[in-house]
C-alpha positions as CSV (number, residue, x, y, z in Angstrom):
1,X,117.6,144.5,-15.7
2,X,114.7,146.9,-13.6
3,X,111.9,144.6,-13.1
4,X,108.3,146.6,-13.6
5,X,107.9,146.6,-9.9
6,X,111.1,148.3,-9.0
7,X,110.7,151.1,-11.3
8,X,107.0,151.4,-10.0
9,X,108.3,151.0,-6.1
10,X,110.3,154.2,-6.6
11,X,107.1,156.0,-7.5
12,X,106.0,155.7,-3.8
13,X,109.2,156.2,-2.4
14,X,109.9,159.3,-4.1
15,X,106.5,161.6,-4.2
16,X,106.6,164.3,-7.3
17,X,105.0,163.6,-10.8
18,X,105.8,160.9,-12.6
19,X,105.6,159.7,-16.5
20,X,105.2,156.3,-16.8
21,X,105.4,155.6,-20.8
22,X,106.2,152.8,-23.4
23,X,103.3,150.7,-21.8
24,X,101.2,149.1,-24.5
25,X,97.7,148.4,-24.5
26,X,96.0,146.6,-21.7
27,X,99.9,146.6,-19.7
28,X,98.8,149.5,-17.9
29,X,96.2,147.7,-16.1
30,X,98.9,145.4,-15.2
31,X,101.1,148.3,-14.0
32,X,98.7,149.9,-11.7
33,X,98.2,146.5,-10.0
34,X,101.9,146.6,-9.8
35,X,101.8,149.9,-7.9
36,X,99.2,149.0,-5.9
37,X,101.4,145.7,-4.2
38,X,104.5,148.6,-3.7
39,X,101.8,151.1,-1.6
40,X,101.8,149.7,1.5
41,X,98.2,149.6,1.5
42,X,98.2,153.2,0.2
43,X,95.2,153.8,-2.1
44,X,95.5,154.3,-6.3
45,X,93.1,157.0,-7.6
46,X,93.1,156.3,-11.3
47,X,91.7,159.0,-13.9
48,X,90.5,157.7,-17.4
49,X,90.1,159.5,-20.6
50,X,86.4,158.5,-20.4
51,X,83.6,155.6,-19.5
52,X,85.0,153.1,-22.5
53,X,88.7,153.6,-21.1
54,X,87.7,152.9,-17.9
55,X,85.6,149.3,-18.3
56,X,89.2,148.2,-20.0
57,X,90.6,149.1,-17.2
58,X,88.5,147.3,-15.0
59,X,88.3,144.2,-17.2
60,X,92.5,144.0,-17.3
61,X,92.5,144.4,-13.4
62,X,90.0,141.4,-13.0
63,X,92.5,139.2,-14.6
64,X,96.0,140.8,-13.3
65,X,94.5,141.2,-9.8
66,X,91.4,139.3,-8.8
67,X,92.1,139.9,-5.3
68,X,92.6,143.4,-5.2
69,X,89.2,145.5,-4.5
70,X,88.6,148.4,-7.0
71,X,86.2,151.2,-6.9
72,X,84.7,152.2,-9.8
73,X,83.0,156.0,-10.0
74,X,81.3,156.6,-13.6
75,X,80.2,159.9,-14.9
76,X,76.2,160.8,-15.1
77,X,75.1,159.7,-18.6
78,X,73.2,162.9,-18.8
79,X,74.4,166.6,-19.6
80,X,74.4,169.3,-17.1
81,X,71.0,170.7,-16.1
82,X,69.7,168.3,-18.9
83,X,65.6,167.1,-18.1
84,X,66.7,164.0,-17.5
85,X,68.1,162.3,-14.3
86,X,71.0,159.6,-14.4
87,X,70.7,156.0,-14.5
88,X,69.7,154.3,-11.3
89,X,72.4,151.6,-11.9
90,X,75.3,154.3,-12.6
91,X,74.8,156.5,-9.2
92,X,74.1,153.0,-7.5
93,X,77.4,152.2,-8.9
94,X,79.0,155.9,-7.5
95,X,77.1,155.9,-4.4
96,X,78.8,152.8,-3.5
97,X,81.7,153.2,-4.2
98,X,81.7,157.0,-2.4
99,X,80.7,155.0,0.3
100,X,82.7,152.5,1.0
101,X,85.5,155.4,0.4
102,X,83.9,157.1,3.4
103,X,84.1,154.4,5.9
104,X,87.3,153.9,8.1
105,X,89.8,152.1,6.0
106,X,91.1,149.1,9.1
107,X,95.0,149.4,9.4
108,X,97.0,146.8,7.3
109,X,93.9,146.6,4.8
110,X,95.6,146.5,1.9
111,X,95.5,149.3,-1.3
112,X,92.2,150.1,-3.4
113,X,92.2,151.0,-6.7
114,X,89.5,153.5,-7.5
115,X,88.6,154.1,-10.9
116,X,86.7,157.2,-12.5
117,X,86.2,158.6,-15.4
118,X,87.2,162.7,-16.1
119,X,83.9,163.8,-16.2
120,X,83.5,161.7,-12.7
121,X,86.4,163.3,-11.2
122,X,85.4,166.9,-12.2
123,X,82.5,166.6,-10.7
124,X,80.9,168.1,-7.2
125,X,80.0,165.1,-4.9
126,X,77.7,165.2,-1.8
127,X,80.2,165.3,1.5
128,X,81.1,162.7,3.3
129,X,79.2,163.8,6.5
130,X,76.1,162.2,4.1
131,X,77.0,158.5,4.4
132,X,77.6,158.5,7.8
133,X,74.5,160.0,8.7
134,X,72.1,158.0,6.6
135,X,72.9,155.1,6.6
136,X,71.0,152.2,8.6
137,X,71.8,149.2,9.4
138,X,68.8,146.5,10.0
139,X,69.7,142.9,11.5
140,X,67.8,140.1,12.0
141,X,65.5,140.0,14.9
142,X,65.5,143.4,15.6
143,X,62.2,145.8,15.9
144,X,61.2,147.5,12.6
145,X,58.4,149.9,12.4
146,X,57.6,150.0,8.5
147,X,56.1,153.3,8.4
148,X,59.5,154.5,9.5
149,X,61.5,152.6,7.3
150,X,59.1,153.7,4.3
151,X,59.3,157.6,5.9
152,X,63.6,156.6,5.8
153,X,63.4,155.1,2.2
154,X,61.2,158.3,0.4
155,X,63.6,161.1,2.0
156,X,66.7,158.6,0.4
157,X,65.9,158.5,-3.1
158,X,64.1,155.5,-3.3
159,X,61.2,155.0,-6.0
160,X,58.1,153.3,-4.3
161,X,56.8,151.0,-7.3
162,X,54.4,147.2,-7.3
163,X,57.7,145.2,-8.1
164,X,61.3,145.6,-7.5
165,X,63.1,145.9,-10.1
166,X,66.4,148.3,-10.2
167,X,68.4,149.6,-7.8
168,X,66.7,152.5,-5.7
169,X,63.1,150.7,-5.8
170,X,61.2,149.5,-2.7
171,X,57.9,147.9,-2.5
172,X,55.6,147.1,0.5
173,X,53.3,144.5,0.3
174,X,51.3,143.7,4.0
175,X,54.2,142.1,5.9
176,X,57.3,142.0,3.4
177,X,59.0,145.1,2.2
178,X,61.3,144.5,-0.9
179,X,64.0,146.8,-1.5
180,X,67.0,147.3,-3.7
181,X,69.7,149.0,-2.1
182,X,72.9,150.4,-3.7
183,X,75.9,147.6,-3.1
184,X,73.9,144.6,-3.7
185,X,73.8,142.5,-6.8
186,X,70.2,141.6,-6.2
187,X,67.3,143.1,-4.2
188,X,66.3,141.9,-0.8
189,X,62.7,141.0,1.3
190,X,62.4,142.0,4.5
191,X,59.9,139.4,5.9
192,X,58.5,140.8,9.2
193,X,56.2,139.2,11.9
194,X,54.5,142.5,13.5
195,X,57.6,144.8,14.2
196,X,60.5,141.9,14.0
197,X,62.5,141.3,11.4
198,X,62.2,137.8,11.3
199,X,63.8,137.3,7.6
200,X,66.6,139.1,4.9
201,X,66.1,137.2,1.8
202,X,67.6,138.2,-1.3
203,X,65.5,137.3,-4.6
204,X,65.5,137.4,-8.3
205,X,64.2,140.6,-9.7
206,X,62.6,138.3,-12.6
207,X,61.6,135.4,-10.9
208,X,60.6,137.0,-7.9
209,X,62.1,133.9,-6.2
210,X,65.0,133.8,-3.3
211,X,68.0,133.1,-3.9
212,X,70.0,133.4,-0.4
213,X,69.5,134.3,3.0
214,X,71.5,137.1,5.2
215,X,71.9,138.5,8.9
216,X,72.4,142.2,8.3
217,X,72.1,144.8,5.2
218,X,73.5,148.5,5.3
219,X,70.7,150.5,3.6
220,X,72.6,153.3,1.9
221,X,70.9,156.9,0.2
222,X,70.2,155.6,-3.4
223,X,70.6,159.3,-4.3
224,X,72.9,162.1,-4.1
225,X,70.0,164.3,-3.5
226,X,68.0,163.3,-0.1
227,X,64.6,165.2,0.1
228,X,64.8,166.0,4.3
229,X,62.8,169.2,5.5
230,X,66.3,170.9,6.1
231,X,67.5,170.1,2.1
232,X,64.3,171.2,1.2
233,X,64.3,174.4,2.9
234,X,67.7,175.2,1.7
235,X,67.0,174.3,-2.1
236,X,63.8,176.2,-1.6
237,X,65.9,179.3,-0.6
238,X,69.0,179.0,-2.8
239,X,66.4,178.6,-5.6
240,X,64.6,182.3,-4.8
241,X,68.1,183.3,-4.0
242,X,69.5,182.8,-7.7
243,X,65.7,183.6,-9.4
244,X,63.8,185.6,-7.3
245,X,60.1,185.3,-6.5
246,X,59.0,181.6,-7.9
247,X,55.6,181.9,-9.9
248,X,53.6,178.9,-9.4
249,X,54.0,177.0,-12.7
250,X,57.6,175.9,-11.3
251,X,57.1,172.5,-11.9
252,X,60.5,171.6,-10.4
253,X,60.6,174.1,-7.4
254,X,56.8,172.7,-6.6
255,X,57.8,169.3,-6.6
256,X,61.0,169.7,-4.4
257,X,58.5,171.8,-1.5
258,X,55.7,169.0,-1.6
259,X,59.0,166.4,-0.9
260,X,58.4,164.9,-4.4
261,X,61.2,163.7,-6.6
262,X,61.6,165.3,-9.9
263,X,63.4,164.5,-13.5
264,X,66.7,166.1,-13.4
265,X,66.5,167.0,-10.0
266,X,70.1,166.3,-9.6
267,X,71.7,168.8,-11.7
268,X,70.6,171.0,-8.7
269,X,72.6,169.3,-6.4
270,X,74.5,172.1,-4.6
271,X,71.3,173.6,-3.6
272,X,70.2,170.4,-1.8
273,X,74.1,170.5,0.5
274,X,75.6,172.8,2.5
275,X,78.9,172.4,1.1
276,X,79.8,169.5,-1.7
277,X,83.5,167.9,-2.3
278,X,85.3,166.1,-4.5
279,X,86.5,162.7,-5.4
280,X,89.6,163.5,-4.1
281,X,88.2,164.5,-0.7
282,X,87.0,160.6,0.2
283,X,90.3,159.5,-0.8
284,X,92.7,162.2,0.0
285,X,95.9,160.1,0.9
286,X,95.8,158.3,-2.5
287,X,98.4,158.2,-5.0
288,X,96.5,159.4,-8.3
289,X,97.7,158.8,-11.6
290,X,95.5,159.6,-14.9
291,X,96.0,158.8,-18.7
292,X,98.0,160.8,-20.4
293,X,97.5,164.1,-21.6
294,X,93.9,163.5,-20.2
295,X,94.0,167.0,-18.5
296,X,96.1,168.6,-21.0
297,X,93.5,168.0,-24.1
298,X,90.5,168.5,-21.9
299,X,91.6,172.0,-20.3
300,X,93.0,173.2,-23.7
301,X,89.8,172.3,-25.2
302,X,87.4,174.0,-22.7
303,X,89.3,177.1,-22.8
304,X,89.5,177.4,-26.6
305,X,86.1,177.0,-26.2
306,X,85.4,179.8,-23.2
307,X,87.5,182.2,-26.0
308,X,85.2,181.7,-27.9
309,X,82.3,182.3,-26.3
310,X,83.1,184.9,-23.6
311,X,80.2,186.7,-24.2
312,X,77.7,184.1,-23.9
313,X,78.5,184.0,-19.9
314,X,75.7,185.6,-17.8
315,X,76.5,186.3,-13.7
316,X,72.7,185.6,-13.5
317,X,72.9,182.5,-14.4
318,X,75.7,181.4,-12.1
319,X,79.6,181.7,-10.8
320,X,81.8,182.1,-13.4
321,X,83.8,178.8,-12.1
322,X,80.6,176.8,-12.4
323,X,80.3,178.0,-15.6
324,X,83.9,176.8,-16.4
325,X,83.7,173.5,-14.9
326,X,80.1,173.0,-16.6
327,X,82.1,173.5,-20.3
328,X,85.2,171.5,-19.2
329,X,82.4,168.6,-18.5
330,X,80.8,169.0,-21.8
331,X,83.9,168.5,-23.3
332,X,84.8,165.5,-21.6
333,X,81.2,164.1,-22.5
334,X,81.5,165.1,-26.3
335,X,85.6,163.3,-26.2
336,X,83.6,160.0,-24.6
337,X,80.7,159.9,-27.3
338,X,83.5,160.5,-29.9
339,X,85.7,157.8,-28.5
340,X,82.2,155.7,-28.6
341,X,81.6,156.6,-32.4
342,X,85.0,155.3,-33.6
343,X,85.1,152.5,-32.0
344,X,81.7,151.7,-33.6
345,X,83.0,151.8,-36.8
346,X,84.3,149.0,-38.6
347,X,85.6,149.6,-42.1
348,X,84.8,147.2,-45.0
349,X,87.0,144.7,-46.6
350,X,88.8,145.9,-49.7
351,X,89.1,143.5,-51.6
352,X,86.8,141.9,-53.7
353,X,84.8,138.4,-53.1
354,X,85.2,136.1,-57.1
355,X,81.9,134.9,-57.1
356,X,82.1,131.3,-57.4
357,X,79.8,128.0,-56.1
358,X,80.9,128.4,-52.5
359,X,80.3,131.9,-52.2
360,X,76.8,131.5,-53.5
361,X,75.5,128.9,-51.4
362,X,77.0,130.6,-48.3
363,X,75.3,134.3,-49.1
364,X,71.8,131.9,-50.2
365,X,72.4,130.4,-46.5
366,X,73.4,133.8,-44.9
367,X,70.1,135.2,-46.3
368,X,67.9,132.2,-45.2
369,X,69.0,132.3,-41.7
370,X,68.6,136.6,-41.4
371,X,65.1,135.6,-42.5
372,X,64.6,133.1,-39.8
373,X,66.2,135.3,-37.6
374,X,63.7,138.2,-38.7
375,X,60.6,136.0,-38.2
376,X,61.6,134.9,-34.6
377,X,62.2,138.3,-33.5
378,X,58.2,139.2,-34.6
379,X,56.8,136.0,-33.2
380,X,59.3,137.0,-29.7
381,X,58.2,140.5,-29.6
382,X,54.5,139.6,-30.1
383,X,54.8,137.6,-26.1
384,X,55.9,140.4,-24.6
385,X,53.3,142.4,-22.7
386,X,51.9,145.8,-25.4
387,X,53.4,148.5,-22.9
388,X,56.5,146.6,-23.0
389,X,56.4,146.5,-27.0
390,X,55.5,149.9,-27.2
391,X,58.3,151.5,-25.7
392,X,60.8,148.7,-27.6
393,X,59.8,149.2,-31.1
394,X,59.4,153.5,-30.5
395,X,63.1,153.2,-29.0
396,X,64.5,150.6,-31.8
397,X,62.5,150.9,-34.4
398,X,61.2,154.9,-34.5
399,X,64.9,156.3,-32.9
400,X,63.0,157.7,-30.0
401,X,65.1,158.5,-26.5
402,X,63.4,157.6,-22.9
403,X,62.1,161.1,-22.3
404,X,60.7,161.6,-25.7
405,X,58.6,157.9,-25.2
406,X,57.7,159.9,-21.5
407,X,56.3,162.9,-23.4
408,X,54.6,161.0,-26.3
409,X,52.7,158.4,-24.2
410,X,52.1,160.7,-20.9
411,X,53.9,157.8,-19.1
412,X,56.4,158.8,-16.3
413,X,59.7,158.5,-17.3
414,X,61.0,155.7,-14.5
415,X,58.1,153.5,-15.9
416,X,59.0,154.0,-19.1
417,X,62.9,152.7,-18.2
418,X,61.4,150.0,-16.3
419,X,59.3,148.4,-19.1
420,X,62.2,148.9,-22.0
421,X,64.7,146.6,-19.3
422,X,61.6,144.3,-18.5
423,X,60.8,143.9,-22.2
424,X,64.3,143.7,-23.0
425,X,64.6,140.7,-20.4
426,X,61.8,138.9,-21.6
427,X,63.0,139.1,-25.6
428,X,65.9,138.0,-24.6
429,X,64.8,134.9,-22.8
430,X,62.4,134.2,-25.6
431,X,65.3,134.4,-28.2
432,X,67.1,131.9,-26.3
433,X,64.9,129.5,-26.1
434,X,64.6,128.9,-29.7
435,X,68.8,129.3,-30.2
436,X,69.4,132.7,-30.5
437,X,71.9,134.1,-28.4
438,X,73.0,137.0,-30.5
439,X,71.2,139.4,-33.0
């Protein structure tokens, strides 16, 4: 009988497409980490339905292959040219893996799984050209002239703020700068003497205390925008370019010429580049497999669509691909958030409880504890900070998104995402402290 690995072994041996079916759920997590042993190093580019498909895939290859690296590259969690700008912890999460895609892969290192998501893979990424350009490496004991390094940070995408908390922050206080580069699980102070880096501590974003010590750190863009005189003076033309003369109440075309970031800035990314590529451009001797049908129900999807609305296109507003590609990415959001709803859903029990002593003291017990549950939550919420509060019971209790919560309290939206995880933090530890773990 054809073990698993010899009918995956031909797959390399014999390029062309392949169908690889009968695999139940979860095996083909085990299968790719098949393929990837039968490569000979040769990198696995693996296309999910969407964002929920792709954790399990992650999560199966952490227990069939612990030793095997894999990339994962998310989708934005935002629409196109939506106001709002992704999460820093999902392009931390993209910009490290397009990274470490871009470096030299060392003969004999063995195969990579990298894992995205449709919308991921249909979308335009900066080039490669980017990563080996900006990024710096800073070792211990050498010179470092902070006003540089601050200069270097604000032209990457990093957020000046008091206290480091997400990934894309930095914070200079006299002679420490802390900063939270993409491909690090926790920040890191830089503690200089003058201009030498005597110190690379990394620290606990809630504690503030550190938790290890290091010799080097590779400081990578924390954005797939960069705000340098030459990208501003080419988004500053391609923006006249597709709208003409710019009045002066162009909030977004103001802030990118004073070198300020902007909400949503990144939806504008091919006016920020010379040229952008694909996922399939950092990895272009991979063998890529994808779900199946994935293409198939996304393209006929899109296209029904397009039929449909042929007359809504506009050349004004754009190339007609772009405009293509921008509906095939809707539909891949709208699939995910569907996938998302269903899986939310959990149908009730049919049949019917007989009422009888047990039953009763157990729903009289049930109700007690949801009411000492209830009361602990107030008394938790009430020790964390008001701002913190604010923006927790607007979200949780009102229904209000971030940028909504930005517009009703005139608070900048990166604050206001930085106080919901702080205040989230701090419920959560004071929950646990008096035994709840879960809500």
């Amino acid at each position: 009988m054809t073990s698993l690995s010899d009918t995956l072994a031909a797959i390399h041996r014999k390029p062309g497409r392949w169908t690889v079916a009968g695999l139940p759920e979860g095996a083909d997590s085990l299968a790719l980490a098949e393929l990837a042993r039968t490569t000979g190093g040769q990198d696995i580019l693996h296309v999910a339905r969407d964002g929920q498909r792709l954790e399990r895939l992650q999560d199966g290859l952490r227990f069939f292959a612990p030793e095997r690296e894999v990339l994962v590259f998310p989708a934005w969690d935002c629409l196109p040219y939506d106001r709002l700008s992704p999460h820093p912890d999902i392009v931390a999460e993209r910009l490290e893996t397009l990274a470490r895609l871009a470096a030299a892969k060392k003969p004999g290192t063995p195969a990579r799984i990298v894992l995205a998501s449709a919308g991921a893979a249909l979308q335009r990424v900066p080039p490669r050209s980017l990563y080996a350009e900006a990024a710096v490496v800073l070792r211990k004991g050498q010179t470092l002239d902070v006003a540089w390094l601050t200069k270097f940070l604000g032209e990457n995408g990093y957020g000046r703020s008091e206290t480091v908390m997400e990934p894309g922050e930095f914070a200079v206080l006299g002679g420490l700068v802390d900063l939270f580069p993409p491909g690090t699980s926790e920040p890191l102070r830089l503690d200089l003497f003058g201009d030498t880096l005597e110190a690379i501590r990394s620290f606990d974003a809630m504690s503030q205390r550190s938790t290890g010590t290091r010799d080097e750190v590779v400081v990578l863009p924390v954005s797939e925008v960069l705000l340098t005189k030459d990208s501003i003076a080419r988004f500053r033309g391609g923006y006249r370019e597709l709208f003409g003369n710019v009045a002066g109440d162009d909030i977004l075309y103001e802030a990118v010429s004073a070198g300020q970031r902007h909400v949503g800035m990144e939806h504008w990314l091919p006016l920020f580049h010379e040229h952008l590529e694909t996922l399939l451009d950092y990895c272009p001797q991979a063998i890529v497999t994808a779900d199946h049908q994935i293409a198939e129900d996304l393209l006929q999807d899109a296209f029904v669509s397009v039929w449909r609305r042929s007359t809504s296109y506009s050349p004004q507003a754009g190339a007609a691909r772009s405009w293509l590609i921008s509906i095939i990415h809707h539909r891949a959001i709208d699939h995910l958030r569907r996938v998302r709803r269903r899986s939310s859903i959990q149908e009730a029990p049919l049949e019917e409880l007989e009422f009888d002593e047990t039953t009763a003291v157990a729903d009289v017990w049930d109700e007690a504890w949801r009411s000492i549950q209830s009361s602990q939550v107030r008394a938790a919420l009430m020790k964390i900070p008001t701002e913190q509060r604010m923006v927790i019971e607007l979200a949780y209790f009102q229904g209000w998104t971030h940028t909504e919560i930005a517009e009703g309290t005139q608070t900048p939206l990166g604050t206001v995402k930085a106080r919901m995880r702080l205040g989230l933090n701090h419920l959560k530890r004071a929950l646990l402290e008096v035994g709840i773990d879960e809500i």
